[in-house]
C-alpha positions as CSV (number, residue, x, y, z in Angstrom):
1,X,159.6,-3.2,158.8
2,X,158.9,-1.2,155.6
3,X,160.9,1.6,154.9
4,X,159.7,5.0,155.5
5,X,160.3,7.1,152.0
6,X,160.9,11.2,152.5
7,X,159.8,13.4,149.5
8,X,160.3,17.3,150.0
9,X,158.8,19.9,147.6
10,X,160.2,23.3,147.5
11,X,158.1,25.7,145.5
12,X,160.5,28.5,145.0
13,X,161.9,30.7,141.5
14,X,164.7,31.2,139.5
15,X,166.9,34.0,141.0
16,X,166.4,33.8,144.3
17,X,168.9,33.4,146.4
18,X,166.4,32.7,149.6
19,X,165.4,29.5,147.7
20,X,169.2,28.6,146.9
21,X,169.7,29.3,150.3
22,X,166.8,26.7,151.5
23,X,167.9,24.2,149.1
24,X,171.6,23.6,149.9
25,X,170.6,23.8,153.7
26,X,168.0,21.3,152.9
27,X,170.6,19.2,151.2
28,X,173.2,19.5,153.9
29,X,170.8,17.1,155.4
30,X,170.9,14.4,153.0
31,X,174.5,13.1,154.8
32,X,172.0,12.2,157.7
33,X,168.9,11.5,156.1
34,X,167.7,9.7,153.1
35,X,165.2,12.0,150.8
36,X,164.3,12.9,147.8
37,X,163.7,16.8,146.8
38,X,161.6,18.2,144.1
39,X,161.8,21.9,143.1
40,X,159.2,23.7,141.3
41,X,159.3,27.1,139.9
42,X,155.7,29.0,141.3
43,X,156.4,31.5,137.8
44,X,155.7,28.8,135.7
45,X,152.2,28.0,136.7
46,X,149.6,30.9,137.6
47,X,147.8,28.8,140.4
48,X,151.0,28.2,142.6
49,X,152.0,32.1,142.0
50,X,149.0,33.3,143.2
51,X,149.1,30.4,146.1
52,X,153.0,31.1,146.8
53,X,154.6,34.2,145.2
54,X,155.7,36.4,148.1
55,X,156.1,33.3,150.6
56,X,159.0,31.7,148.2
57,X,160.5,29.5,149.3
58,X,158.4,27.0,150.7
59,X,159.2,23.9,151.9
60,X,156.5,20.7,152.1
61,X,157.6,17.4,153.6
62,X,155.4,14.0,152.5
63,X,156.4,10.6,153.9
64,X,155.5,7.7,151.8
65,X,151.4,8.6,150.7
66,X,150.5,10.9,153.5
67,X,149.5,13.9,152.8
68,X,152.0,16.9,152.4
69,X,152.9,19.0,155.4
70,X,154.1,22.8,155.1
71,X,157.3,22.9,157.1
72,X,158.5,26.2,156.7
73,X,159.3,29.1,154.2
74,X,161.5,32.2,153.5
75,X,164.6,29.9,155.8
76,X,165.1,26.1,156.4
77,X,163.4,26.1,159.7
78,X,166.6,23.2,160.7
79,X,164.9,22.3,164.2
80,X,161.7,21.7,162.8
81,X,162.9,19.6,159.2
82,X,164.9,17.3,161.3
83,X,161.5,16.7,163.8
84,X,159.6,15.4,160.7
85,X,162.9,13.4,159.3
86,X,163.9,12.0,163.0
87,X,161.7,8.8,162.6
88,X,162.5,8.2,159.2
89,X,165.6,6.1,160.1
């Protein structure tokens, strides 16, 4: 059986406390669930500011080379991040 592989992205910015907020309830997780997170600053590219900027933070889940799946912004949405992680193990 291969093993399924978990990437998040959470597009978010530097002084937010929302985003810190969705990151360390993200990584509460991780005692559970076996992931891997990627953060990236929407400010530091024009095309994810105008995509993102007043939604930040937003939170996409990928397993292995599907395609990304929005999961939630502003909070960790808990319920609905531990759906898309529950057949992981």
């Amino acid at each position: 059986m291969n093993e399924v592989v978990v990437h998040f992205t959470l597009y978010s910015r530097s002084y937010c406390h929302l985003c810190d907020d969705m990151l360390e309830a993200l990584q509460a997780l991780s005692s559970e669930f076996p992931f891997t997170v990627e953060t990236i600053d929407v400010d530091s590219d024009e095309t994810l500011l105008a995509q993102f900027d007043e939604r930040v933070p937003v939170l996409f889940g990928r397993k292995n080379d599907e395609s990304a799946v929005e999961l939630c912004n502003y909070f960790l949405n808990e319920a609905r991040t531990r759906e898309f992680l529950s057949n992981v193990r």
